[in-house]
PAKOLTOR-560100 format. One record per residue (C-alpha): residue in one letter; x, y, z. Coordinates in pm, 1 decimal. Layout:
// PAKOLTOR-560100
PT   residuo          u          v          w
PT         A          X          Y          Z
...
// end
This chain:
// PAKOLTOR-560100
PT   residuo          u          v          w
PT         X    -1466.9    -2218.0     1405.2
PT         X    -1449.3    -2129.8     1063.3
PT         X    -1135.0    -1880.6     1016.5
PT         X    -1124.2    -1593.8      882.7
PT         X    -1053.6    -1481.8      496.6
PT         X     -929.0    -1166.6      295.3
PT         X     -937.4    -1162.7      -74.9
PT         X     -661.5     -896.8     -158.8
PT         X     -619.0     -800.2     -499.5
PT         X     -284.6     -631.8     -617.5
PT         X     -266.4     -376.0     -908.9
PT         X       81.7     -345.5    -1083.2
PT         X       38.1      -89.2    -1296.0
PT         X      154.1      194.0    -1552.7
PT         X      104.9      517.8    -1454.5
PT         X        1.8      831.9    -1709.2
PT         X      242.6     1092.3    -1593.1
PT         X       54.1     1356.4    -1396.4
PT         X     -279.2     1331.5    -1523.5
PT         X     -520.3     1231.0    -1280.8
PT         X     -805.7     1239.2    -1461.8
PT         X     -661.9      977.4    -1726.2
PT         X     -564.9      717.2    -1444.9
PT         X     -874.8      770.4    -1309.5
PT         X    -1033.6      604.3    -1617.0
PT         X     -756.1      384.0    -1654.8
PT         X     -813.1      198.5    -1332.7
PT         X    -1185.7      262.2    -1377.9
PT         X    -1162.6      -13.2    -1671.9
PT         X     -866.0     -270.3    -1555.7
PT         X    -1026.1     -262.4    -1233.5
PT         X    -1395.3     -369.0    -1284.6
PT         X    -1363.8     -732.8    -1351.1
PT         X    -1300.5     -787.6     -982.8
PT         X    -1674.4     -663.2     -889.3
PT         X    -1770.0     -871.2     -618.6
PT         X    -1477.4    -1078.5     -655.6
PT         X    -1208.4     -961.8     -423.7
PT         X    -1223.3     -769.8      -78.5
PT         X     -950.3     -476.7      -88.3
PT         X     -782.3     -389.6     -402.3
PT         X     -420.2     -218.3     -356.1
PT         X     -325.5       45.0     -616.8
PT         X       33.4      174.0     -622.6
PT         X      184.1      489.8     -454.7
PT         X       34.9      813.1     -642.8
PT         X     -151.4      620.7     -835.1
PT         X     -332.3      930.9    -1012.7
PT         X       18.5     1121.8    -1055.3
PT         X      294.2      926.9    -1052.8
PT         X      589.7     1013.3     -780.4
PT         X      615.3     1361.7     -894.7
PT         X      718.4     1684.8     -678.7
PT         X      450.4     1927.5     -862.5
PT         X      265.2     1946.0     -546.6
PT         X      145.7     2279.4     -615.1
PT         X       -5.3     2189.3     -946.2
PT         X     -143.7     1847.9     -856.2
PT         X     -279.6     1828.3     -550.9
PT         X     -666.0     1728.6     -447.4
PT         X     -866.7     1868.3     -127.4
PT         X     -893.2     1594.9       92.5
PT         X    -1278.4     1562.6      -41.9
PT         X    -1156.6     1560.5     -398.7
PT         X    -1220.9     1432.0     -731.7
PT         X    -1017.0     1079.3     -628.3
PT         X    -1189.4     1015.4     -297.1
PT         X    -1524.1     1075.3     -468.1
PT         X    -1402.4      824.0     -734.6
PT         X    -1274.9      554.5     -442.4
PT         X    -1586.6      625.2     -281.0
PT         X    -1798.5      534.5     -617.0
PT         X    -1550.6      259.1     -714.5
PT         X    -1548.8       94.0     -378.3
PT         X    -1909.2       78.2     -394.5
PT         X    -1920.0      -24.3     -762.7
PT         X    -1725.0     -340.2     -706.5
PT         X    -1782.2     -402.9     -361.0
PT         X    -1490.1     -434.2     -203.6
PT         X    -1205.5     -165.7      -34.4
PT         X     -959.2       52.5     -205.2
PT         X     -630.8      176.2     -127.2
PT         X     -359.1      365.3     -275.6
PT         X     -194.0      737.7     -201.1
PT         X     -257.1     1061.5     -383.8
PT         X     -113.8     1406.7     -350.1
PT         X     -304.1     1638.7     -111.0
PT         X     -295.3     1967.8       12.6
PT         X     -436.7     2029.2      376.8
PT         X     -402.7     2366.7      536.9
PT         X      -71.6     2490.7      374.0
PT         X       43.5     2199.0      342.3
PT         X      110.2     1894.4       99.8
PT         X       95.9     1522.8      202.2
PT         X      159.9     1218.4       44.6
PT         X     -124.7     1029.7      187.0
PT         X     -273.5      695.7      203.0
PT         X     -623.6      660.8      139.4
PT         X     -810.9      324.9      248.5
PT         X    -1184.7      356.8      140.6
PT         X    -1441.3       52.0      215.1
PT         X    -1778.4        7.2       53.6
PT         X    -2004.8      152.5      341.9
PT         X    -1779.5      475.7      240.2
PT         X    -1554.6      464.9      576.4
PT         X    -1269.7      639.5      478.6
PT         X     -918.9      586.7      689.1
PT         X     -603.8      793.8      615.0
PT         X     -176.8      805.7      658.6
PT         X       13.6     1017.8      588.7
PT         X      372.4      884.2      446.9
PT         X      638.1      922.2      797.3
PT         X      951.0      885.6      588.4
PT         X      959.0     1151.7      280.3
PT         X     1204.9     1052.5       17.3
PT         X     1502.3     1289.3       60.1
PT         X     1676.4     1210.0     -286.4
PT         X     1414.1     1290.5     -437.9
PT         X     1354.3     1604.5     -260.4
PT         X     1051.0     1471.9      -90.8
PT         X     1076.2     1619.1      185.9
PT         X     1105.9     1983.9       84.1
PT         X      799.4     1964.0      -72.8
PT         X      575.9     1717.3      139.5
PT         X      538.3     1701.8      541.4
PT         X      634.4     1387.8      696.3
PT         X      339.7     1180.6      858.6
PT         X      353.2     1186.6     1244.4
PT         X      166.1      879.7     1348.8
PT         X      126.5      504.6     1234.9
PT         X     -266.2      409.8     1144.7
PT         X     -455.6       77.3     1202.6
PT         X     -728.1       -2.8     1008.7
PT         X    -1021.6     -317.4     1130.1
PT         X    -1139.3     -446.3      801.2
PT         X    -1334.5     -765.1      780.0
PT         X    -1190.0     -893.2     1057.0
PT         X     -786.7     -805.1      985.3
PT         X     -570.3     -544.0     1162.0
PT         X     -356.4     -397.5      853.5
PT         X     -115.5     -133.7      908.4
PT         X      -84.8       86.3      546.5
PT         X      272.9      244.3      496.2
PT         X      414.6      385.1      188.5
PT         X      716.7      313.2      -15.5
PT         X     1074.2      440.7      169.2
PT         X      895.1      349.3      532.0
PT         X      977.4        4.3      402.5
PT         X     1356.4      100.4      499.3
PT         X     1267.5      131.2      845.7
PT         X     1144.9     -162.3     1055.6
PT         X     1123.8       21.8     1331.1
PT         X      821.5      231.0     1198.4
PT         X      694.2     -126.7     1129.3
PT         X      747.8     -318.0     1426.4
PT         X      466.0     -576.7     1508.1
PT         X      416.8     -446.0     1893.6
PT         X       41.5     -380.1     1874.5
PT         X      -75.0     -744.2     1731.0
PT         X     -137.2     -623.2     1366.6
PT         X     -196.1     -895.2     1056.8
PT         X     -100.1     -794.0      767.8
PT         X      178.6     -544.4      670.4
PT         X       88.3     -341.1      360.2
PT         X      283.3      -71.5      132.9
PT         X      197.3       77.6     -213.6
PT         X      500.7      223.9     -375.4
PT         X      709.5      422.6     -643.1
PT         X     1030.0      199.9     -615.6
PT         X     1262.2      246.6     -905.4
PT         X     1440.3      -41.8    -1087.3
PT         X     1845.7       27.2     -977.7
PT         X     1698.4      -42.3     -628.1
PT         X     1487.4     -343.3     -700.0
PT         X     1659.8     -608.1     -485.5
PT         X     1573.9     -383.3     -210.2
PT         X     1276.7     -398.6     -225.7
PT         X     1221.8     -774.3     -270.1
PT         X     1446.0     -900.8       46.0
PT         X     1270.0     -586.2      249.5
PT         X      892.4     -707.0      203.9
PT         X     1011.0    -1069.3      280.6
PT         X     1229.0     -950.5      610.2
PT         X      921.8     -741.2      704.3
PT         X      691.5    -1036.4      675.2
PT         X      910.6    -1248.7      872.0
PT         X     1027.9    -1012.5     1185.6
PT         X      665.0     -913.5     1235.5
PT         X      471.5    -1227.1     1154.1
PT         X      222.9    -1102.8      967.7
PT         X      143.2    -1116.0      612.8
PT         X      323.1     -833.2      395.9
PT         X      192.7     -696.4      106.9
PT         X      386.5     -468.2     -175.2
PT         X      252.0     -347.7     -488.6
PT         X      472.0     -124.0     -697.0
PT         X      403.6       44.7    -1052.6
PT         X      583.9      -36.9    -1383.5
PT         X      703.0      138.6    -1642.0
PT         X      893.7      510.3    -1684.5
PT         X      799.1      821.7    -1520.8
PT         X      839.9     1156.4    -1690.4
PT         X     1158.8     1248.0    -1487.8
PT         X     1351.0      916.8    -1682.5
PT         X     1291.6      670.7    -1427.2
PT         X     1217.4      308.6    -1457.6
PT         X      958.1      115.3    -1262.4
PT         X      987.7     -283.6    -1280.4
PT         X      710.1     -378.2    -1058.9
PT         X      846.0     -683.6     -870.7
PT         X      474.5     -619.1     -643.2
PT         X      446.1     -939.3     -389.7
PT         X      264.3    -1110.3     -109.9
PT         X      426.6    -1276.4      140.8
PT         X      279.4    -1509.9      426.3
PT         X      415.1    -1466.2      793.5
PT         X      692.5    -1741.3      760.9
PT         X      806.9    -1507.8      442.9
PT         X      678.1    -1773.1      214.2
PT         X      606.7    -1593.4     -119.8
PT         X      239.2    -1580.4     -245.4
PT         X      216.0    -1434.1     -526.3
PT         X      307.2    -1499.8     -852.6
PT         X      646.1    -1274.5     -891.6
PT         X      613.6    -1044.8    -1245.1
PT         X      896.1     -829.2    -1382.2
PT         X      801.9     -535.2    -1568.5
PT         X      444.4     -654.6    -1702.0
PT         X       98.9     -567.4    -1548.3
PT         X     -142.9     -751.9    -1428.1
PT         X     -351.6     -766.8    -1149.8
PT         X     -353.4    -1099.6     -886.3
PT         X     -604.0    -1180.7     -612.5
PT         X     -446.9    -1368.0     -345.0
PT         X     -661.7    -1523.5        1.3
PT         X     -506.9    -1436.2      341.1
PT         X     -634.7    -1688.7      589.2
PT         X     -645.3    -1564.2      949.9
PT         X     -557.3    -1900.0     1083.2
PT         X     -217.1    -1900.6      919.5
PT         X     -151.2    -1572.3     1172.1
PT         X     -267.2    -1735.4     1479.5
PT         X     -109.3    -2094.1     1429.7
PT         X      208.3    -1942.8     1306.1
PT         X      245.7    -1699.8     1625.9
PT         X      112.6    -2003.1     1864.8
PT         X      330.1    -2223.9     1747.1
PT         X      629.7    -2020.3     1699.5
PT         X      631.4    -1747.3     1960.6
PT         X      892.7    -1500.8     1895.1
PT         X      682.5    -1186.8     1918.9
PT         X      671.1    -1202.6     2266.3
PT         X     1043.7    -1235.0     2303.1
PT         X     1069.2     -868.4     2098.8
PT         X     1265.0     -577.5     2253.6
PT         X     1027.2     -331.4     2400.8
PT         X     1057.8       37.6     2320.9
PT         X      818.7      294.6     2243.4
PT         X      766.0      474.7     1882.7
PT         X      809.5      862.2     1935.7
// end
């Protein structure tokens, strides 16, 4: 049986500074070479915004300008989107994941762990429940940026594939962020996925990209840039999962707990 595939493109990016409307257009143009080239494109964490706390000025509806554009882009190129804006819902403001796929299915998180140094969490409520999204035959579970400190929130117990977080993360943390992705690849045996923005934000802070694939063994996919963009389409083969995880079966020996 022939296995399965998943063309995943990653987007590492610059970021205007709080204008939606100009990254909009930005990714608009960088992004349409990969028409019916690639199966899920990953943008970074507020990728209309940048990681800013003007929550009150910036946010979208959850039927906003940007899902309308992921919902047009998605079906423009032919493939899924994903990437986090700034919403308001009720009274209050989220930081949430958006994963839209070309027959306009729309799946959403909402980021668990808020970023308290940055004051995150006075402005933003915390997520309350992990998501898992079926797409094209892969289980990927979407988090977002600081939930990469906390395995927990990303233990493997429910048989996902692939491991997947757009992100904000700042150069004097960097190293991180590199040994993180490849732990989480390796303690959950799936594939792990991190694409993170370049450049400088309008609060003074540095971006140096560093966005990576890794393969369940924590094998390094990608072709690892500092501080440039660019954009990389790598193939996830489903077979790599299932022979890994036959072969080497240390899922099963996990501790078992329950996520509350």
């Amino acid at each position: 049986m022939k296995s399965l595939k998943l063309r995943v493109s990653i987007v590492q990016s610059n970021l205007h500074w709080e204008n939606p409307q100009a990254n909009r257009a930005h990714f608009s143009k960088i992004l349409s070479p990969l028409a019916n080239t690639t199966d899920l494109i990953v943008l970074p964490e507020m990728f209309t915004t940048g990681f800013s706390m003007n929550a009150e000025h910036l946010s979208e509806t959850q039927n906003g300008d940007t899902l309308q554009w992921l919902i047009t882009t998605s079906k423009l190129l032919s493939c899924a989107i994903v990437g986090t804006i700034i919403i308001k819902d009720g009274d209050d403001f989220y930081n949430r994941l958006l994963f839209v796929t070309p027959l306009g299915e729309i799946h959403t998180y909402d980021k668990k762990h808020t970023f308290t140094l940055a004051g995150e969490h006075q402005v933003f409520t915390s997520g309350v429940a992990r998501v898992f999204i079926e797409y094209l035959g892969f289980k990927i579970c979407p988090l977002i940026c600081y939930d990469l400190r906390f395995p927990v929130w990303a233990r493997n117990n429910v048989g996902y594939d692939v491991l997947l977080y757009t992100a904000n993360w700042p150069q004097k943390r960097i190293a991180a962020w590199d040994v993180l992705l490849q732990a989480r690849a390796i303690e959950n045996m799936s594939y792990c996925i991190g694409v993170n923005r370049i450049g400088q934000d309008g609060n003074g802070h540095m971006y140096p990209g560093h966005s990576a694939v890794y393969d369940c063994l924590g094998k390094q996919l990608s072709t690892q840039e500092y501080e440039t963009a660019f954009i990389q389409t790598i193939t996830l083969d489903k077979q790599h999962i299932q022979s890994t995880r036959d072969a080497l079966e240390f899922l099963k020996d996990a501790d078992d707990f329950t996520l509350r």
